[in-house]
C-alpha positions as CSV (number, residue, x, y, z in Angstrom):
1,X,23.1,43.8,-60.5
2,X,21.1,40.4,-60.2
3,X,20.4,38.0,-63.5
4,X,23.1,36.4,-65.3
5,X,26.5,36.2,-64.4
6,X,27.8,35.6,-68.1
7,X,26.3,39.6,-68.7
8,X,27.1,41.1,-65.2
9,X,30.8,40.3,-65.7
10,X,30.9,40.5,-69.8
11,X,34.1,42.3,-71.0
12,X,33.2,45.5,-71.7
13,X,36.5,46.6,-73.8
14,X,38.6,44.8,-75.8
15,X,41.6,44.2,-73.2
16,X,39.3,42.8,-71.0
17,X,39.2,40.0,-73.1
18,X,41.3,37.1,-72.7
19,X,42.2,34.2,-74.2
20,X,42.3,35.9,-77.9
21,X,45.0,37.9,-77.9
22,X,46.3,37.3,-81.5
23,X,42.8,38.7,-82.3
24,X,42.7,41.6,-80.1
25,X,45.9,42.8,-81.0
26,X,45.1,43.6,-84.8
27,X,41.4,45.1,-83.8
28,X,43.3,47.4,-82.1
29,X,44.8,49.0,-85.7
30,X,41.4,49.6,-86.7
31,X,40.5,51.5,-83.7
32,X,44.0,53.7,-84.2
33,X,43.3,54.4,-87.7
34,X,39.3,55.2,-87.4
35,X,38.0,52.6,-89.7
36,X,37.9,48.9,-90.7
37,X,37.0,46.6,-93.4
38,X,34.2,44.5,-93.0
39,X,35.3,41.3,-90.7
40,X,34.1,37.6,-90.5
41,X,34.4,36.3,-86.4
42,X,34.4,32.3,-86.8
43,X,34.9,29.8,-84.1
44,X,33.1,27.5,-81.3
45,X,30.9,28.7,-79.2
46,X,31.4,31.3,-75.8
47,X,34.5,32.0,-76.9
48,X,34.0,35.6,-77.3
49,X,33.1,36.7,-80.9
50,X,29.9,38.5,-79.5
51,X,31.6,40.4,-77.0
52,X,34.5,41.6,-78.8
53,X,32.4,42.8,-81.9
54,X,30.5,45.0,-79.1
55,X,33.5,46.4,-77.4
56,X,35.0,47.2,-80.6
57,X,32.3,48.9,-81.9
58,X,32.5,51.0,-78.8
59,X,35.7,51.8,-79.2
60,X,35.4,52.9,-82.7
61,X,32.2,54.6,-83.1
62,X,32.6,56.4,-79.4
63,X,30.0,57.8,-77.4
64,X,27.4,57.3,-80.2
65,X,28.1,53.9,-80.4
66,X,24.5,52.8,-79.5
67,X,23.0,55.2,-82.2
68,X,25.4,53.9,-85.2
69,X,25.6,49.8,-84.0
70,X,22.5,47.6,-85.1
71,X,22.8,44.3,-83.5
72,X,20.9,41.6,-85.4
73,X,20.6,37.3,-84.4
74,X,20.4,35.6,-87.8
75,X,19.1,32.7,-86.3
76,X,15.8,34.7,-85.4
77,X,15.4,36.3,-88.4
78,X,17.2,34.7,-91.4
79,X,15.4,35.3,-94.6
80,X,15.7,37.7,-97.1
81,X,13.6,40.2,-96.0
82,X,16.0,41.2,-93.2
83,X,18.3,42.2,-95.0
84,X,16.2,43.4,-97.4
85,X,14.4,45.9,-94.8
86,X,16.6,46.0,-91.5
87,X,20.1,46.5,-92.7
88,X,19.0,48.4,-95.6
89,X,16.8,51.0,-93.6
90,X,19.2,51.2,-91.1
91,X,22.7,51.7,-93.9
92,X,20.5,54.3,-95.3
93,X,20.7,56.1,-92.2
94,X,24.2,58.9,-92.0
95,X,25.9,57.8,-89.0
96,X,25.4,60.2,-86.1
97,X,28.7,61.6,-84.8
98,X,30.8,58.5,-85.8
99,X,32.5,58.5,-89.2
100,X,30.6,55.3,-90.2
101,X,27.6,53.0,-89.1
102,X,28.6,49.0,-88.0
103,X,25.9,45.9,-88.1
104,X,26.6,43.0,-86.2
105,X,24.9,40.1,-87.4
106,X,25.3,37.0,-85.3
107,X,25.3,33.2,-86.4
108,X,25.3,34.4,-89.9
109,X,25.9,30.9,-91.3
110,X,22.4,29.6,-90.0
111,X,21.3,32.8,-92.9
112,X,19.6,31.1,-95.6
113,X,21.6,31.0,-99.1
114,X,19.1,33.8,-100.5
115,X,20.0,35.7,-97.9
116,X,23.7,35.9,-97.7
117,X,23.4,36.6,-101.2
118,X,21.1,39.9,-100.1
119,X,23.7,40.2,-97.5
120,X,26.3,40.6,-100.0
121,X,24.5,43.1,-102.4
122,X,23.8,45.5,-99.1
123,X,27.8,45.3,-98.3
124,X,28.7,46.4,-101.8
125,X,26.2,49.3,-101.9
126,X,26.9,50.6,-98.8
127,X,30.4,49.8,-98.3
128,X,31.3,53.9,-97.9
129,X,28.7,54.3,-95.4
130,X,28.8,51.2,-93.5
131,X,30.8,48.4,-91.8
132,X,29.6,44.6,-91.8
133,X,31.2,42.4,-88.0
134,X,29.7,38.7,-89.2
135,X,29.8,36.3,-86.7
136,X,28.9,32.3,-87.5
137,X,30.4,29.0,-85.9
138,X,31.0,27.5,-89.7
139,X,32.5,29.8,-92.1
140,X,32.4,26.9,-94.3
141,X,28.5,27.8,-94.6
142,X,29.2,31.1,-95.5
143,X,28.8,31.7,-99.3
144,X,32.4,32.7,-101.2
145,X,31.4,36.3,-102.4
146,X,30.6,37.4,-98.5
147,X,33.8,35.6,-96.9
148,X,36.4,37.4,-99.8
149,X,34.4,40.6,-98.8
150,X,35.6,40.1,-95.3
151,X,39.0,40.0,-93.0
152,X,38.7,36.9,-91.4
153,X,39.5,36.0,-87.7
154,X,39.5,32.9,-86.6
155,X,38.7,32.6,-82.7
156,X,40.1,29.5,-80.5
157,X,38.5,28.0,-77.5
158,X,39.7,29.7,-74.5
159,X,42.5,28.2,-72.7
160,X,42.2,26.0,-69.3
161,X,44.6,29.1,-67.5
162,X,42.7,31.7,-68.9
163,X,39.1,30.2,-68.0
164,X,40.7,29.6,-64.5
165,X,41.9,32.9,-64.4
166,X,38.4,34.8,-65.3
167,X,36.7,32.2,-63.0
168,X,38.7,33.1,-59.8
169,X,38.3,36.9,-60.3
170,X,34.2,36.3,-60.3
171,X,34.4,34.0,-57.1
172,X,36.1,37.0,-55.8
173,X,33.7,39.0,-56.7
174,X,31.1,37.5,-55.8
175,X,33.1,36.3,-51.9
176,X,32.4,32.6,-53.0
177,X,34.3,29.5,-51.5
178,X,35.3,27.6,-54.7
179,X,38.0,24.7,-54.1
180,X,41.1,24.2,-56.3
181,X,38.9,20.5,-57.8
182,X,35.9,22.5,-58.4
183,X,37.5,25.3,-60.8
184,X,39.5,22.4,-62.4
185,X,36.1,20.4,-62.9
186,X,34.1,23.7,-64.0
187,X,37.7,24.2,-66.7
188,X,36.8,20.4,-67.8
189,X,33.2,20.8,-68.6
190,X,33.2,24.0,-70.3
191,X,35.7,22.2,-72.7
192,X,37.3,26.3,-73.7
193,X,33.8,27.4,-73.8
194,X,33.8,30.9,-71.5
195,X,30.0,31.5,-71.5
196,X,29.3,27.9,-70.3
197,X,32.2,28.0,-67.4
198,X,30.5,31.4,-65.7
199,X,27.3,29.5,-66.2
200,X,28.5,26.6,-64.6
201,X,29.7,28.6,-61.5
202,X,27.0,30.8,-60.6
203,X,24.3,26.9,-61.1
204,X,27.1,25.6,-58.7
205,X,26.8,29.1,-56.2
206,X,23.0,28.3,-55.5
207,X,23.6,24.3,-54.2
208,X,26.4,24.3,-51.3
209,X,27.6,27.4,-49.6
210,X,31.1,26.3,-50.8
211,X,31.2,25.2,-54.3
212,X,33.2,21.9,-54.5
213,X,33.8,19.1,-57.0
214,X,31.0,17.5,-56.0
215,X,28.6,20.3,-56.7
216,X,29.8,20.9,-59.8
217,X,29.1,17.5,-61.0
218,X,25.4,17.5,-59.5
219,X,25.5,20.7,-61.9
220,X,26.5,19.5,-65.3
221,X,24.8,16.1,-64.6
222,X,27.8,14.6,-66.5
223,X,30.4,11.7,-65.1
224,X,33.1,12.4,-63.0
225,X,36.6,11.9,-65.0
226,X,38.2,9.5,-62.5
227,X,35.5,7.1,-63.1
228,X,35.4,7.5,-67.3
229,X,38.9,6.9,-66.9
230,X,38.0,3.9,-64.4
231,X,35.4,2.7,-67.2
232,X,38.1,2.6,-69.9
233,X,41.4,1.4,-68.0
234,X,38.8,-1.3,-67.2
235,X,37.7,-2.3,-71.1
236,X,41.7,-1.8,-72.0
237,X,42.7,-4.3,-68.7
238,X,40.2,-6.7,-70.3
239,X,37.6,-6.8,-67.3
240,X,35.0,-6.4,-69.4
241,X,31.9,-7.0,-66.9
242,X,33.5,-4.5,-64.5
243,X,33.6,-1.8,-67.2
244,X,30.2,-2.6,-68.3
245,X,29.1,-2.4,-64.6
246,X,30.9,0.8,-63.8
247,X,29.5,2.7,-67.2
248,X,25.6,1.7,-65.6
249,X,26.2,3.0,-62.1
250,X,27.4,6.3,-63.7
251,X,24.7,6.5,-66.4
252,X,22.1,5.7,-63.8
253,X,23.5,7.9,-60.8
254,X,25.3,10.4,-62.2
255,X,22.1,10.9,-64.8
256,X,24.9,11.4,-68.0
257,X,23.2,11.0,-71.6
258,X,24.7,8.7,-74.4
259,X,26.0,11.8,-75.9
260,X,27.8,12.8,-72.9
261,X,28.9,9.6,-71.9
262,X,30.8,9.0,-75.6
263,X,32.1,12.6,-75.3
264,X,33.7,12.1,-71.9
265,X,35.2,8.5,-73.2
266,X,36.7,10.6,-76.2
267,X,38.6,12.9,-73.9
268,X,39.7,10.5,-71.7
269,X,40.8,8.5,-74.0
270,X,43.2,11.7,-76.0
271,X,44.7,12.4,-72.6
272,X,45.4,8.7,-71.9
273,X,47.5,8.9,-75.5
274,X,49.0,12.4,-74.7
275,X,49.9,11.0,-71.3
276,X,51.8,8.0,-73.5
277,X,49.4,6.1,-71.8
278,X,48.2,4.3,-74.4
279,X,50.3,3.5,-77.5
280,X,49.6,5.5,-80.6
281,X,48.6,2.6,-83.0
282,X,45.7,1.7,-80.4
283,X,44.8,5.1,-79.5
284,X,44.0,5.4,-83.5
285,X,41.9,2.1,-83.3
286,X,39.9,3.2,-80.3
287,X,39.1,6.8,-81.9
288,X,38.3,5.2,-84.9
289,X,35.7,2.8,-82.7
290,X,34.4,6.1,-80.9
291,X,33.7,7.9,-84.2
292,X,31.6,5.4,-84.8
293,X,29.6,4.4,-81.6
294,X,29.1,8.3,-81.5
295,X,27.7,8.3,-84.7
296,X,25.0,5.4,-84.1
297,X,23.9,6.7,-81.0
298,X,23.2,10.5,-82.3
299,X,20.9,8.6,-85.4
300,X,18.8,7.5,-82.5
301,X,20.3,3.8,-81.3
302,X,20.2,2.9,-78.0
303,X,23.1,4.7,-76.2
304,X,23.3,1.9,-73.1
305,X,23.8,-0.5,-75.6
306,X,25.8,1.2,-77.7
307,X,27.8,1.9,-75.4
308,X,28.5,-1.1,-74.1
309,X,29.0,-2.3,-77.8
310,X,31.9,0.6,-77.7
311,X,33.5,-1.5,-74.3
312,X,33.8,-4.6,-76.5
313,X,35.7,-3.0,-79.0
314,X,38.2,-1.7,-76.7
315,X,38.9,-5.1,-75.4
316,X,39.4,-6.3,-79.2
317,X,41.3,-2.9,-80.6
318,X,43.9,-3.4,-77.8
319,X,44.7,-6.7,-79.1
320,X,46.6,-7.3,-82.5
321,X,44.5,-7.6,-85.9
């Protein structure tokens, strides 16, 4: 099988999942006893809430899983006349050798308010017949009544170990040459985000015929760590020019956005203070300056200039008020 790697090597049942084992662990009850409420999945991003509502549904509706399970991206169709006609033309429907019918909707909380309120009328009248998996990245968008009609779980980033661990078995699989700095790098940019690390590795398959550090960074077009790190060791030394002509040379070379660049100082700079690198008192004086800069550039300032604002303040936060 050719295409994507992120759907040739999707779990296909729930222990194949990693990274959310807290999760797995009570979806496993359901399956055991033959039924299940209706359940909210909330969390970043590739972390798995797609995938796991699929391979549950599997698991609970059987070999008629594909005749009971209606799949549905709210972000395509979020109005109220999906609800109105989809899941209420399909919930009329008797489920087909499965005790009950299951509709995944995905990004839910991009459903306009109309619509969740729909959405909640459906999952009362059909709450014998049916089973509601919501998925959304903000459950703090969801409206009240749907969230109390729903078990909640909450799903984390995916650990550095586990991302390693799921990359390794594809290079394997796949007979790639991936080096120790490369995985590490991939681990880095996907920031616990599964989807984006396979991504990562099968962009970084098609450059070298061994996938290295350096590949990975002409990849993700982002700076390297070492020299962020160089950037703001730089700014906190006081060598301001050097800084400022370090943060060009990777903007212009390394081709990493404003954005990017203000993320990558952010990490650096919370490893720096786990590291005891940096005392605690400055650390919450230079995130302070971050949240800032970060916010100026994302309302559309210039983020060279910006930026280099940001390297000033470092200079001044590491010094007494």
């Amino acid at each position: 099988m050719n295409g994507p790697w992120v759907e040739k090597y999707r779990p296909q049942t729930l222990d194949e999942i990693v990274g959310q084992d807290h999760i797995i662990q009570r979806l496993k009850r359901y399956i055991e006893e033959g039924s299940m409420p209706n359940l909210m999945f909330t969390g970043p991003a590739g972390v798995g809430k797609t995938t796991t509502a699929i391979a549950l549904a599997k698991a609970v509706l059987g070999d008629y899983w594909r005749q009971n399970f209606l799949e549905l991206n709210a972000s395509d169709a979020r109005g109220i006349d999906t609800v109105r006609n989809n899941i209420k033309n399909f919930c009329r429907l008797k489920a087909v050798g499965s005790p009950f019918r299951i509709i995944f909707l995905d990004e839910v909380d991009n459903m306009t308010k109309d619509a969740q309120h729909a959405l909640r009328r459906e999952m009362e009248m059909y709450t014998k017949t049916s089973s509601f998996i919501l998925s959304c990245n903000y459950s703090s968008k969801i409206i009240d009544p749907i969230q109390s009609r729903c078990a909640i779980f909450r799903f984390a980033p995916v650990k550095g170990r586990h991302v390693m661990e799921r990359l390794n078995v594809i290079a394997n699989a796949e007979n790639l040459k991936v080096s120790s700095g490369a995985i590490e790098s991939i681990v880095y940019f996907s920031e616990g985000d599964m989807r984006r690390a396979v991504n990562i590795l099968q962009a970084s398959s098609t450059v070298d015929d061994e996938i290295t550090e350096e590949s990975v960074h002409d990849v993700v077009s982002k700076a390297k760590p070492k020299d962020v790190r160089k950037i703001v060791n730089k700014a906190l030394d006081g060598d301001f020019l050097g800084a400022r002509d370090l943060l060009r040379e990777v903007m212009l070379v390394q081709g990493t956005s404003g954005e990017d660049m203000v993320t990558q100082i952010y990490q650096e700079v919370s490893r720096m203070a786990m590291e005891d690198l940096i005392p605690v008192d400055v650390y919450i004086r230079l995130i302070e300056s971050i949240g800032e800069y970060d916010y100026r550039i994302r309302e559309g300032a210039n983020p060279r200039i910006q930026l280099e604002a940001l390297l000033t303040r470092f200079l001044l936060k590491t010094k007494a008020d």
